[in-house]
TORKOL-4160 file (C-alpha; in steps of 0.2 Angstrom, whole numbers, padded with zeros to 4 digits, m for minus):
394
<pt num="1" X="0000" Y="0000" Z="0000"/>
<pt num="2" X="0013" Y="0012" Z="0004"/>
<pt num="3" X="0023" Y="0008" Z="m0011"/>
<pt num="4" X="0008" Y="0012" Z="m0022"/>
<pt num="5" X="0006" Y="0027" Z="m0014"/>
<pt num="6" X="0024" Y="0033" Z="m0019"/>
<pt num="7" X="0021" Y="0026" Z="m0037"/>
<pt num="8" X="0005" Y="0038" Z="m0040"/>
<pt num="9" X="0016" Y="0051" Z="m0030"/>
<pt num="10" X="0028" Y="0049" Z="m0044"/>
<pt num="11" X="0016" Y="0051" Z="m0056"/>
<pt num="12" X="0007" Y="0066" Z="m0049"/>
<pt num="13" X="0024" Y="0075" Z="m0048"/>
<pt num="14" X="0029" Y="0070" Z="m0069"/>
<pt num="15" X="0013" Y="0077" Z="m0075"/>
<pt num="16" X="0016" Y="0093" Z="m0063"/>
<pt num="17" X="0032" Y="0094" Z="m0071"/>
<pt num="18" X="0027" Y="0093" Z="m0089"/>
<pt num="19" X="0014" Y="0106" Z="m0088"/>
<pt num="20" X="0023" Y="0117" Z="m0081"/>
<pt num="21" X="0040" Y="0114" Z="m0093"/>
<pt num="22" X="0025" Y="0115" Z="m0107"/>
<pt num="23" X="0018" Y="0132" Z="m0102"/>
<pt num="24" X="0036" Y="0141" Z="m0095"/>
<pt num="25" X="0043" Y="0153" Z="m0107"/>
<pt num="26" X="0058" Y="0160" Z="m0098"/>
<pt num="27" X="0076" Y="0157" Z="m0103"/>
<pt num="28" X="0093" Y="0159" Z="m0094"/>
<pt num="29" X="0105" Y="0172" Z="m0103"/>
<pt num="30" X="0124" Y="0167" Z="m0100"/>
<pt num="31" X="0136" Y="0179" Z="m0104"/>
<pt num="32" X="0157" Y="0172" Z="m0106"/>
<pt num="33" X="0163" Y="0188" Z="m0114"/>
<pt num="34" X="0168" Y="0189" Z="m0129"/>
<pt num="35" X="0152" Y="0173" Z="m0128"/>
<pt num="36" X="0136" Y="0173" Z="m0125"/>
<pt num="37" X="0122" Y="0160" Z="m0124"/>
<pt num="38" X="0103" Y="0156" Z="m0121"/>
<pt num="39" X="0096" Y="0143" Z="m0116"/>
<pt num="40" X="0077" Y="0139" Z="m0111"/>
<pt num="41" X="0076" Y="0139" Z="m0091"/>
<pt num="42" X="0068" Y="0121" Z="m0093"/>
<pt num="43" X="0083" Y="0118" Z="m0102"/>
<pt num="44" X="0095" Y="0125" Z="m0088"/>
<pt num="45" X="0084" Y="0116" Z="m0071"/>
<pt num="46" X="0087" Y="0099" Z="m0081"/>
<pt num="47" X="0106" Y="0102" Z="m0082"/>
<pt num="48" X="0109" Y="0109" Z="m0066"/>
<pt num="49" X="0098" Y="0093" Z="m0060"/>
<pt num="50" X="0109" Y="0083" Z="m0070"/>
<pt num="51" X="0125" Y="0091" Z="m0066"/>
<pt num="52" X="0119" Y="0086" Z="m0044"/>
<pt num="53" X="0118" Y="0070" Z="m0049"/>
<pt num="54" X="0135" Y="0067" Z="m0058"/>
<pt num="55" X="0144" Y="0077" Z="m0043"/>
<pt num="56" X="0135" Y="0066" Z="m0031"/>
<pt num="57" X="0139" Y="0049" Z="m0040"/>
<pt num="58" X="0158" Y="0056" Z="m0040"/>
<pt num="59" X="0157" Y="0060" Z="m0023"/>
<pt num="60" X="0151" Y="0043" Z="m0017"/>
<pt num="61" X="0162" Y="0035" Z="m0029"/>
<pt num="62" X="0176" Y="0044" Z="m0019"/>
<pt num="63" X="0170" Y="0040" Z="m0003"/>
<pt num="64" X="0168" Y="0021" Z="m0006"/>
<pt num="65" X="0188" Y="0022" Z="m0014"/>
<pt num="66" X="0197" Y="0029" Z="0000"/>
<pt num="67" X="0185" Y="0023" Z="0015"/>
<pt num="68" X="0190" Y="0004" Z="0009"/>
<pt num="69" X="0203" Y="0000" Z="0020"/>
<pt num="70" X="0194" Y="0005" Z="0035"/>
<pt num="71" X="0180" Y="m0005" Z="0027"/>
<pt num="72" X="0191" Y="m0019" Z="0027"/>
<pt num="73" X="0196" Y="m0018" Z="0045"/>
<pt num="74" X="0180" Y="m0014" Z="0051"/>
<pt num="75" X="0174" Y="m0032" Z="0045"/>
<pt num="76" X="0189" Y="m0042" Z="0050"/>
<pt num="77" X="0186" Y="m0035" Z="0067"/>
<pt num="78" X="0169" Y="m0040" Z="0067"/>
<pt num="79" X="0175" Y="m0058" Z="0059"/>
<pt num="80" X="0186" Y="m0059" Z="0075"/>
<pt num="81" X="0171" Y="m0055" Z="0086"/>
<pt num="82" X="0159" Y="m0066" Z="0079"/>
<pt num="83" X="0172" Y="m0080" Z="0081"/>
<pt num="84" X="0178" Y="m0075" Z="0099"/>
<pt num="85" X="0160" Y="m0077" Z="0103"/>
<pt num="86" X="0158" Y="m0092" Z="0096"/>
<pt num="87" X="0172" Y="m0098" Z="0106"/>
<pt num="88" X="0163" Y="m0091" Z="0120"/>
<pt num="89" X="0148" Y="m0101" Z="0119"/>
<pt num="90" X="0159" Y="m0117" Z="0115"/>
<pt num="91" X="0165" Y="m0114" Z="0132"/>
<pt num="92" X="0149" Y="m0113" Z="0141"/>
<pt num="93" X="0143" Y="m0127" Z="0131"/>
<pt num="94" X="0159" Y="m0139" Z="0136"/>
<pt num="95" X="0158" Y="m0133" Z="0154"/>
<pt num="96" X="0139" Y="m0139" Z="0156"/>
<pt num="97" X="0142" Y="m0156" Z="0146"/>
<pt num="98" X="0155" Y="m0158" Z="0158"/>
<pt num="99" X="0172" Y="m0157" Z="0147"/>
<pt num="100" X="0182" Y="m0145" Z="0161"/>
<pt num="101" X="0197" Y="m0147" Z="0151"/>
<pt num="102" X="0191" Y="m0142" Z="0135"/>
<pt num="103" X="0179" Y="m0128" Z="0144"/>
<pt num="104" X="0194" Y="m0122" Z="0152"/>
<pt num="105" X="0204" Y="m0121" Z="0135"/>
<pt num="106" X="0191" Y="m0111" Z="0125"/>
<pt num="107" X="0186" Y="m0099" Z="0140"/>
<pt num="108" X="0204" Y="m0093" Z="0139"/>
<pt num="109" X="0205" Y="m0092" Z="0119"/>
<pt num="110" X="0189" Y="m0081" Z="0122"/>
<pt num="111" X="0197" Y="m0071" Z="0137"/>
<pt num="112" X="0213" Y="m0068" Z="0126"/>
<pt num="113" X="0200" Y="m0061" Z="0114"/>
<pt num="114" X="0194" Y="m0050" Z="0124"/>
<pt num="115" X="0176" Y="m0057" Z="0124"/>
<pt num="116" X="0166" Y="m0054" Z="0139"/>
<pt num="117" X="0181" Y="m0058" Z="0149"/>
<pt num="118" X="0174" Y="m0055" Z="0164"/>
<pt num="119" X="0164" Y="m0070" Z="0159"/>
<pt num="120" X="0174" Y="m0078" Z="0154"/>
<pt num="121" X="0189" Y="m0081" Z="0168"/>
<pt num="122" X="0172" Y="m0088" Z="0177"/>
<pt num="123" X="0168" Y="m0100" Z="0167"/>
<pt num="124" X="0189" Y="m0104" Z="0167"/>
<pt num="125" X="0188" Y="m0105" Z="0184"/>
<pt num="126" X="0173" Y="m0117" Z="0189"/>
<pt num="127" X="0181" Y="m0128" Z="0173"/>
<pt num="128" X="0197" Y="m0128" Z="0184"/>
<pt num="129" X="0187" Y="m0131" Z="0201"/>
<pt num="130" X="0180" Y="m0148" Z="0193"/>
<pt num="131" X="0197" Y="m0153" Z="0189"/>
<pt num="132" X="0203" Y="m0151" Z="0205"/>
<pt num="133" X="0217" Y="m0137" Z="0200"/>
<pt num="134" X="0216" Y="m0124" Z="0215"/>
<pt num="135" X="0232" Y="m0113" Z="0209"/>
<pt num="136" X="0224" Y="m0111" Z="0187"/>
<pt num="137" X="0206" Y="m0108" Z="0197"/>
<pt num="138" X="0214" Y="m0093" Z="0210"/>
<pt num="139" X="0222" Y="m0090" Z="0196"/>
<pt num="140" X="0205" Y="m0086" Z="0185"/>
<pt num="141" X="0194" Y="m0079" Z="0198"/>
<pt num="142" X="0209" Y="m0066" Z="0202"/>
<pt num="143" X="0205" Y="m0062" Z="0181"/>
<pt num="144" X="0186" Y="m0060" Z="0186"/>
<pt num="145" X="0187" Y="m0048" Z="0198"/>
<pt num="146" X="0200" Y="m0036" Z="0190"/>
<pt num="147" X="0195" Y="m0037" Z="0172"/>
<pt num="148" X="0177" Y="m0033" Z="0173"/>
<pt num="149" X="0169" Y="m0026" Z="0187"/>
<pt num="150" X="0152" Y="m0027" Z="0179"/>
<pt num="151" X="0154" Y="m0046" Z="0183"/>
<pt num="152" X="0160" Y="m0044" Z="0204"/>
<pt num="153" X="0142" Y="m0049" Z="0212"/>
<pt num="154" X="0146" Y="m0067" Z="0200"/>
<pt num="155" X="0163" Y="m0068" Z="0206"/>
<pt num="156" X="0159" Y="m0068" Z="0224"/>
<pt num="157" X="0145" Y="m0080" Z="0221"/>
<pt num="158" X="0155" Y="m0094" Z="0210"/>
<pt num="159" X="0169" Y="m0092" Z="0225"/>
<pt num="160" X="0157" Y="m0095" Z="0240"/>
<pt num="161" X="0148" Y="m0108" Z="0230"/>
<pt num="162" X="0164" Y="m0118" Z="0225"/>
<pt num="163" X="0170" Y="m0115" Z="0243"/>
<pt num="164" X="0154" Y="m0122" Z="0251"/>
<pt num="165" X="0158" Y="m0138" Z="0238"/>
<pt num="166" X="0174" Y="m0140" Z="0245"/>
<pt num="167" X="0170" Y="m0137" Z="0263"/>
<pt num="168" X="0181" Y="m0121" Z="0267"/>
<pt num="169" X="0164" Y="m0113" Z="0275"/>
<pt num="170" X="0173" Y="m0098" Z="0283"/>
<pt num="171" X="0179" Y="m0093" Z="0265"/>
<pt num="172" X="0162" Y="m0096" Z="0260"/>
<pt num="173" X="0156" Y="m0082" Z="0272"/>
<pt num="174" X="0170" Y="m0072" Z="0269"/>
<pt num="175" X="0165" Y="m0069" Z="0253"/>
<pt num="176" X="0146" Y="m0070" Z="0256"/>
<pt num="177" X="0145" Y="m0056" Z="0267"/>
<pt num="178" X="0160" Y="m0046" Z="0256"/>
<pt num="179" X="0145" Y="m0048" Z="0243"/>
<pt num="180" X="0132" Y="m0042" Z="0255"/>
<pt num="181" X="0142" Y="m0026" Z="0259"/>
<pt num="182" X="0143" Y="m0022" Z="0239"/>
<pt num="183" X="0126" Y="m0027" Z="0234"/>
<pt num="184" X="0113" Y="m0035" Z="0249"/>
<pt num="185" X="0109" Y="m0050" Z="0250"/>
<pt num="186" X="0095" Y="m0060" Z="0238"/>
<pt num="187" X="0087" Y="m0078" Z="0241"/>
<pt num="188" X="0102" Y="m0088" Z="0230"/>
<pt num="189" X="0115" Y="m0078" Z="0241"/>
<pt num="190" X="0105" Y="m0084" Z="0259"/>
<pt num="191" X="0105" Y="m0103" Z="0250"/>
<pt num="192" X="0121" Y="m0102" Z="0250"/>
<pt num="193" X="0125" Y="m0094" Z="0267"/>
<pt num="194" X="0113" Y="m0106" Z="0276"/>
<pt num="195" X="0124" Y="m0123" Z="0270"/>
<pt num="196" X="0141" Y="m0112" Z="0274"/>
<pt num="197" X="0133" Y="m0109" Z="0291"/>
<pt num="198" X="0128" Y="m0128" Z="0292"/>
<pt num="199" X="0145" Y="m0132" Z="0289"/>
<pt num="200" X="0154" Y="m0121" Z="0300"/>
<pt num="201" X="0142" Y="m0127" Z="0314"/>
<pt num="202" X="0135" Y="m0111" Z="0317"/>
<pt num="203" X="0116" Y="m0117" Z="0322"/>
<pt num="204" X="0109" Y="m0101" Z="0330"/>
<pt num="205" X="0115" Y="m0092" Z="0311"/>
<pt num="206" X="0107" Y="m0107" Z="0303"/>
<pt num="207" X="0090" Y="m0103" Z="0314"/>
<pt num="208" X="0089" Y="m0087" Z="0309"/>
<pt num="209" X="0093" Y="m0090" Z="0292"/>
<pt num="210" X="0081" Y="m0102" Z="0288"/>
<pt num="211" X="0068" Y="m0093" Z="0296"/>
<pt num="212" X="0072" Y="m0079" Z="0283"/>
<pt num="213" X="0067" Y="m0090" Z="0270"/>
<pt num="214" X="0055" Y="m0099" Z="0276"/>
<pt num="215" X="0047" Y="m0082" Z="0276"/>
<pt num="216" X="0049" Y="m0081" Z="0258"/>
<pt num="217" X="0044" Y="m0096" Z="0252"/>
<pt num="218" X="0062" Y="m0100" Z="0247"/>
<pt num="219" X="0062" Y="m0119" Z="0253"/>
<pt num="220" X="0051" Y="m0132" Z="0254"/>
<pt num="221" X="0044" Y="m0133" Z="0270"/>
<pt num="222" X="0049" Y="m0151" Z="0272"/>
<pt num="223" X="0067" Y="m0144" Z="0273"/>
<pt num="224" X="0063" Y="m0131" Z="0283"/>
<pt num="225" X="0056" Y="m0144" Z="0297"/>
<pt num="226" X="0073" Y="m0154" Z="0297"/>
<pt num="227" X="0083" Y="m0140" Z="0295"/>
<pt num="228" X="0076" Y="m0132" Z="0312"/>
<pt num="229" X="0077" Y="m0148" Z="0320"/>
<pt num="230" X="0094" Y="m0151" Z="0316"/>
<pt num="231" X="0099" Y="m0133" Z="0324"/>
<pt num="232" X="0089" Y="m0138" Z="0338"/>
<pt num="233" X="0098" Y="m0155" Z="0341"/>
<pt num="234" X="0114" Y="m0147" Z="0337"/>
<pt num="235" X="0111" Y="m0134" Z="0349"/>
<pt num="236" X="0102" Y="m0144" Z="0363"/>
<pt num="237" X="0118" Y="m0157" Z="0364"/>
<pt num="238" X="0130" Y="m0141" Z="0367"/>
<pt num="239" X="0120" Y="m0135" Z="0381"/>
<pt num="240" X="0117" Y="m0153" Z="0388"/>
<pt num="241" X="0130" Y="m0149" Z="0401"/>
<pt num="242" X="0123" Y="m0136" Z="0408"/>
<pt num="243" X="0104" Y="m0137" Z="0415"/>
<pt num="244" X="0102" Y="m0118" Z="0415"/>
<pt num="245" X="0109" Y="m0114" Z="0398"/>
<pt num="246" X="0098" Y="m0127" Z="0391"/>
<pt num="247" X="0083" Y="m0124" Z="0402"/>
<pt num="248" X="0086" Y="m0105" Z="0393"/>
<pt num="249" X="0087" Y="m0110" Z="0377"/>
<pt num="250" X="0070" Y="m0122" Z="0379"/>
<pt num="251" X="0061" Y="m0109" Z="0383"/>
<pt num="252" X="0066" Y="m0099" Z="0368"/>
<pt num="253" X="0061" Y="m0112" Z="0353"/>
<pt num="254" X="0044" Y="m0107" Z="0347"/>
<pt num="255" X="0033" Y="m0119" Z="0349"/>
<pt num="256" X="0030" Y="m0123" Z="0331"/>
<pt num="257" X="0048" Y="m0128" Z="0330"/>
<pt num="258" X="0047" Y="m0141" Z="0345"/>
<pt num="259" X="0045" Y="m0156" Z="0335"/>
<pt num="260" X="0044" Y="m0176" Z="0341"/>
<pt num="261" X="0064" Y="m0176" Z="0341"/>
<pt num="262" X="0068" Y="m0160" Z="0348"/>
<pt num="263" X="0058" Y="m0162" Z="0364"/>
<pt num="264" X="0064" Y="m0179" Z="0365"/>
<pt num="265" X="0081" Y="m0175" Z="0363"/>
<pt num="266" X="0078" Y="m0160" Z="0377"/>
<pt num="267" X="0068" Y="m0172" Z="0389"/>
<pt num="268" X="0082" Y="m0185" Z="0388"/>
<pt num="269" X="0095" Y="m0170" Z="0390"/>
<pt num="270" X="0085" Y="m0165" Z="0406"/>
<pt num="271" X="0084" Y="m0183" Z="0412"/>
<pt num="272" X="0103" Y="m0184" Z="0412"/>
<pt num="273" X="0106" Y="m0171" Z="0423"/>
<pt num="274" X="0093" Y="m0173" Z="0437"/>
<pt num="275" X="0080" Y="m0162" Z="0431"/>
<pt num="276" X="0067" Y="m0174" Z="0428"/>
<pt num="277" X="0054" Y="m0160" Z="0436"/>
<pt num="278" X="0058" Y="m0150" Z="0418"/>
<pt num="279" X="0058" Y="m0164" Z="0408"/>
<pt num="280" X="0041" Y="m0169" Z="0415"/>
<pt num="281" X="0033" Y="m0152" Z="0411"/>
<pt num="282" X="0043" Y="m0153" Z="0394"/>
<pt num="283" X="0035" Y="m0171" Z="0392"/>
<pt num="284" X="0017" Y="m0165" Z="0397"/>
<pt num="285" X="0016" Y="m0149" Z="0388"/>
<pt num="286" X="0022" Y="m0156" Z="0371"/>
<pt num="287" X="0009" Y="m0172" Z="0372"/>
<pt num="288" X="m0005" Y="m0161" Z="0376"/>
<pt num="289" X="m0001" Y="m0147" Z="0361"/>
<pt num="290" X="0000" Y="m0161" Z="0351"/>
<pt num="291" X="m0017" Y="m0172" Z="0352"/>
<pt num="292" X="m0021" Y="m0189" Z="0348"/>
<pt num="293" X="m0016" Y="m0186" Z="0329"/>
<pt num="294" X="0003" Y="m0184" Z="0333"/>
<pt num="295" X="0004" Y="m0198" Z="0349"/>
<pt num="296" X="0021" Y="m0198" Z="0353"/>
<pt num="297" X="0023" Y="m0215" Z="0360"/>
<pt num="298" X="0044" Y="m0211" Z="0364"/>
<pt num="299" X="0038" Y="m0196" Z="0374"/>
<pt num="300" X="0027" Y="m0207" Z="0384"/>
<pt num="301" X="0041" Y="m0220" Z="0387"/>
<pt num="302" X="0054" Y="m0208" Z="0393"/>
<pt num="303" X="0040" Y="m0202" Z="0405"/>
<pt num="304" X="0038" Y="m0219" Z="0413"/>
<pt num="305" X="0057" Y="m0217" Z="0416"/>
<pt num="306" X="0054" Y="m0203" Z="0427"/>
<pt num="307" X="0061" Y="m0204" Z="0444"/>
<pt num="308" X="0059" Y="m0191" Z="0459"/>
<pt num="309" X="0045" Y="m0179" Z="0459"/>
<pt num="310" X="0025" Y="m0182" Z="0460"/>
<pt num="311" X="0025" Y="m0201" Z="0452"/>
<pt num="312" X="0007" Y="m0199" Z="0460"/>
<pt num="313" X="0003" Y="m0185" Z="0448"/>
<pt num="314" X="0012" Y="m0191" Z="0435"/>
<pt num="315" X="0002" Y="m0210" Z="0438"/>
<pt num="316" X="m0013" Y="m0198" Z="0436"/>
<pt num="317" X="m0007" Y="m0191" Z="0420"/>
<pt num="318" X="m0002" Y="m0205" Z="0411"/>
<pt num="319" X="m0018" Y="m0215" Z="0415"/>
<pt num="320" X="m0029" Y="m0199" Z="0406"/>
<pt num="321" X="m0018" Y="m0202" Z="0391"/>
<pt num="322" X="m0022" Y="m0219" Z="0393"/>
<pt num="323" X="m0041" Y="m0215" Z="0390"/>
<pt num="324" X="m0038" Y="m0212" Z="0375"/>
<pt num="325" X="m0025" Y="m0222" Z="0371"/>
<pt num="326" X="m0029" Y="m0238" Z="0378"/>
<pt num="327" X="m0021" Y="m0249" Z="0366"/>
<pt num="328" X="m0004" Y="m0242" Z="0367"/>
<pt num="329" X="0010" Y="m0255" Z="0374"/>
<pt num="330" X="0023" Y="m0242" Z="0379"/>
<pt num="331" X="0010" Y="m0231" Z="0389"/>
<pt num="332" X="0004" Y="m0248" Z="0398"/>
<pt num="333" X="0023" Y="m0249" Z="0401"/>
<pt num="334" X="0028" Y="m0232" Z="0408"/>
<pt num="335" X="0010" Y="m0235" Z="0420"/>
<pt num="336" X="0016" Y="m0251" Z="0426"/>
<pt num="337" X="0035" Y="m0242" Z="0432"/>
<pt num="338" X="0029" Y="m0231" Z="0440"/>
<pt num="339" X="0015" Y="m0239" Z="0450"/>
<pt num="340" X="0029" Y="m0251" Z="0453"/>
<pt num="341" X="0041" Y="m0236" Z="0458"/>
<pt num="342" X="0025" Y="m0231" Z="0470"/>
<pt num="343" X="0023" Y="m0248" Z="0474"/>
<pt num="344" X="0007" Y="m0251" Z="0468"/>
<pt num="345" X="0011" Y="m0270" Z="0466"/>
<pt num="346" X="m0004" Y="m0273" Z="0460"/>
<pt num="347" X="m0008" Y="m0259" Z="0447"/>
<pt num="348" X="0010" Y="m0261" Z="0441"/>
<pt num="349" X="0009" Y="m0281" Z="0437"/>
<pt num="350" X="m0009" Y="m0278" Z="0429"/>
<pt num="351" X="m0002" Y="m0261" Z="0418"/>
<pt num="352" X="0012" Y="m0272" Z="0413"/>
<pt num="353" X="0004" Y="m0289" Z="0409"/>
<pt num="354" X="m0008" Y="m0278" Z="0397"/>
<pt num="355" X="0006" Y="m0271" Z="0390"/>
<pt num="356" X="0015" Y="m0289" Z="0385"/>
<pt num="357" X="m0003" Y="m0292" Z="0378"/>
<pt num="358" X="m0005" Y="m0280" Z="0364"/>
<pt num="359" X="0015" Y="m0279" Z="0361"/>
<pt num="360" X="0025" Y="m0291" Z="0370"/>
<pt num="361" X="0046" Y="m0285" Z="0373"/>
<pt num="362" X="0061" Y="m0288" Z="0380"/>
<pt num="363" X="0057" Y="m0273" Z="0394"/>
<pt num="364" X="0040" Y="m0276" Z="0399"/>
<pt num="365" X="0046" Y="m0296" Z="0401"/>
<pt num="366" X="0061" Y="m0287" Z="0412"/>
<pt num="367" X="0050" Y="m0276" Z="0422"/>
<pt num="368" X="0038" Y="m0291" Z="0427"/>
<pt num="369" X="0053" Y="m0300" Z="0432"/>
<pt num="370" X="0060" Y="m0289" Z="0445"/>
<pt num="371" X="0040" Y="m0286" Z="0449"/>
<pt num="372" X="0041" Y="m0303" Z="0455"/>
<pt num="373" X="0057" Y="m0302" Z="0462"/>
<pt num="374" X="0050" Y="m0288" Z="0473"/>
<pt num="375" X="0036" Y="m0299" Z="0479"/>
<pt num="376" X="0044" Y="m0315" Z="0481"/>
<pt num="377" X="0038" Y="m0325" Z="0467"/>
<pt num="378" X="0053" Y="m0332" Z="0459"/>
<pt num="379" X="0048" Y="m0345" Z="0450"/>
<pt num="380" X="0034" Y="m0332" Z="0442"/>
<pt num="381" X="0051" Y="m0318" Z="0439"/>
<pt num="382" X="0062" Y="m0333" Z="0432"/>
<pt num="383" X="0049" Y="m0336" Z="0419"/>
<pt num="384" X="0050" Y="m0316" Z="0413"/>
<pt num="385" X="0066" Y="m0318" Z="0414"/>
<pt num="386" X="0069" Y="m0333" Z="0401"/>
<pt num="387" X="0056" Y="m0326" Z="0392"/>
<pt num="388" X="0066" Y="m0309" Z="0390"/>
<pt num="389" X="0083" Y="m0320" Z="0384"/>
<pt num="390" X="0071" Y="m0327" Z="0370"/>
<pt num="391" X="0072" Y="m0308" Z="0362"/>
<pt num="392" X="0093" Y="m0307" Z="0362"/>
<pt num="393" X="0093" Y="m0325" Z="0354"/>
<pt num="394" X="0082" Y="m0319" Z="0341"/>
C-alpha cells in the first residue's frame, strides 16, 4: 500500500512537471565575454539537476575508494568477534556437558579475545574447580574480579559456592558477606549462606537464616522442618551440660519448632542431669499441644522413666492419656514403672501384663521379672526372665 502510494506520487509530480516545462517561457541568458548563450530555463533546471547527480555519484564513488581500507578492517574486526563469541559459547557449552578441560581451554582463547572476559575467567575457573586445579582456578577468579567489574556480584557468588563444595565454609562467608556489603543479599545468596553456616556449625546463624526463607517461600517446608530440628539437636547437645543454659534455650524455641525429636532429645537431655521436674513439664506440655493425631509414644516411654518428683501425679497423667490411648504398649509400660516405683504391686503387674498383651518386649518381660522379684515370686520372675533371653537369641 505504501509503495503504491509513492508510485501515484511519482506520477502526480511527472505530469506537474510537464505542464509546467510546457507552459514556461523564460530562458537563462549566459554571458562568457567575448560569448554569450541562451538557453530555455527548462533547459537549464534539467542540467543543473543533472549536473547534482554526476557530482553526487563522483562524490560517493570517492568515498567508497578511500574509505575501503577501513572498510576492510571494520569487517575483520567483526569476523574476530563473531568467532571470539563463538568460542565463548563453546566454552559454556563444554563446561555444562562436563568437558572441564576443553571448557577451560576455550574460555581462555575467548578471554585472550577480549570477549566478555569478565565471563569468561568464570567460566575458566569453575572448569578448573572440577578438575581439581586450586592454583589455574585462583588464578581465574583473580582475572574475574580485576577485568570486569560489571561481573563482581558473580565472582563472589562462583567463589562462595565452589568453597561451600569443598568445605572451606569460613571462605564461603568471607565472601558471602563481602557480597552483602557491595550489593545486599538475595534468596540464592541466603541458599548459600545457610549450608556455609551448616558447615561451619554455626546453628543459631542457621535458625535465623532459615527462618528468613521460610518467610519467603524459598524452601520447601519439608526442609525447613529438618533443618530447624537439626539446629535444635545441634544446639540442645551443646548445652546438655549445663541445666540452666539449656533450660534457657528451651524456653526460647517457638513452639512450632518443637518437634517429636527435639523435645525428646531435650527431655532425655534434662533426664541426664537430674531435672526430671523440667523434663516432666517438657514431656506434658508437648503431648497435650499435640493431640491424639501426633501420639508420641517415645515421649510417653521416657515419662515412665521418670524418677523423683510427684510419680502420683504423673500415675494420674499417664492414666488420662491412657483413656484415650488404651491400646498403646509403651504407655501400659511407663504406667506399670511407676505404679511399681510407687509400689502399687498390683496396678503395676496388671499395667504391665496388658502391655506384654497387645506388644509383647524384651522390657515389659524385664520389668515383670524384678515385679516378681520384689514380691517373692521367683519361679513367676524366672519365667519373665527366660522369656526376655528369647528376644537377644532372636
Amino acid at each position: 500500500m505504501k509503495g503504491l502510494f509513492w508510485i501515484l506520487a511519482l506520477f502526480g509530480a511527472a505530469v506537474a512537471v510537464a505542464l509546467g516545462a510546457r507552459l514556461n517561457d523564460g530562458y537563462v541568458l549566459l554571458v562568457f565575454p567575448p560569448w554569450r548563450a541562451e538557453v530555455s530555463l527548462n533547459l537549464f533546471v534539467l542540467a543543473l539537476v543533472a549536473l547534482f547527480a554526476v557530482f553526487y555519484v563522483v562524490l560517493r564513488v570517492l568515498s567508497a575508494t578511500f574509505g575501503m581500507p577501513k572498510r576492510v578492517r571494520d569487517y575483520r574486526a567483526r569476523q574476530q568477534r563473531d568467532k571470539a563469541g563463538m568460542v565463548f559459547q563453546d566454552a559454556v557449552r563444554l563446561l555444562f556437558e562436563g568437558r572441564f578441560g576443553q571448557a577451560m581451554k576455550k574460555a581462555g582463547e575467548a578471554h585472550a579475545a577480549g570477549t566478555a572476559r569478565g565471563l569468561s575467567a568464570l567460566v575458566a575457573a569453575r572448569a578448573a574447580q572440577r578438575m581439581r586445579e586450586p592454583e589455574k582456578q585462583q588464578f581465574w577468579l583473580e582475572h574475574a574480579r580485576t577485568d570486569d567489574p560489571q561481573t563482581e556480584a558473580a565472582t563472589l557468588m562462583l567463589d562462595a559456592e565452589m568453597a561451600n563444595e569443598e568445605r572451606r565454609f569460613d571462605d564461603a562467608l568471607a565472601a558471602l558477606g563481602h557480597l552483602q556489603g557491595k550489593q545486599g543479599r538475595h534468596i540464592a545468596a541466603l541458599r548459600l549462606e545457610l549450608r556455609a553456616r551448616q558447615g561451619s556449625g554455626d546453628w543459631d546463624g542457621v535458625l535465623k537464616l532459615v527462618r528468613q526463607l521460610a518467610k519467603r517461600d524459598a524452601l520447601q517446608p519439608e526442609v525447613v522442618r529438618e533443618i530447624r530440628t537439626q539446629a535444635h539437636l545441634a544446639n540442645i547437645a551443646r548445652s546438655a551440660a549445663d541445666q540452666g543454659r539449656l533450660t534457657a534455650y528451651l524456653r526460647g524455641i517457638p513452639a512450632e519448632e518443637r518437634g517429636r525429636r527435639v523435645v525428646l532429645a531435650a527431655a532425655r537431655a534434662l533426664v541426664a542431669l537430674n531435672a526430671g521436674s523440667e523434663a516432666q513439664k517438657l514431656i506434658e506440655a508437648a503431648i497435650d499441644a499435640a493431640g491424639d493425631d501426633a501420639w508420641q509414644p517415645d515421649l510417653v516411654a521416657l515419662y515412665g522413666r521418670l524418677a523423683g518428683g510427684e510419680q502420683t501425679a504423673r500415675i494420674a497423667k499417664a492414666e488420662a492419656w491412657l483413656r484415650r490411648h488404651p491400646d498403646d504398649a509403651r504407655l501400659l509400660k511407663a504406667l506399670g514403672r511407676m505404679c511399681q516405683r510407687q509400689r502399687l504391686w498390683g496396678k503395676a503387674q496388671s499395667y504391665l501384663e496388658a502391655s506384654l498383651s497387645v506388644a509383647a518386649t524384651q522390657a515389659a518381660h524385664l520389668e515383670l521379672a524384678h515385679l516378681f522379684d520384689q514380691l517373692g515370686r521367683a519361679e513367676e520372675a524366672n519365667k519373665h526372665y527366660r522369656a526376655s533371653a528369647q528376644f537377644e537369641t532372636r
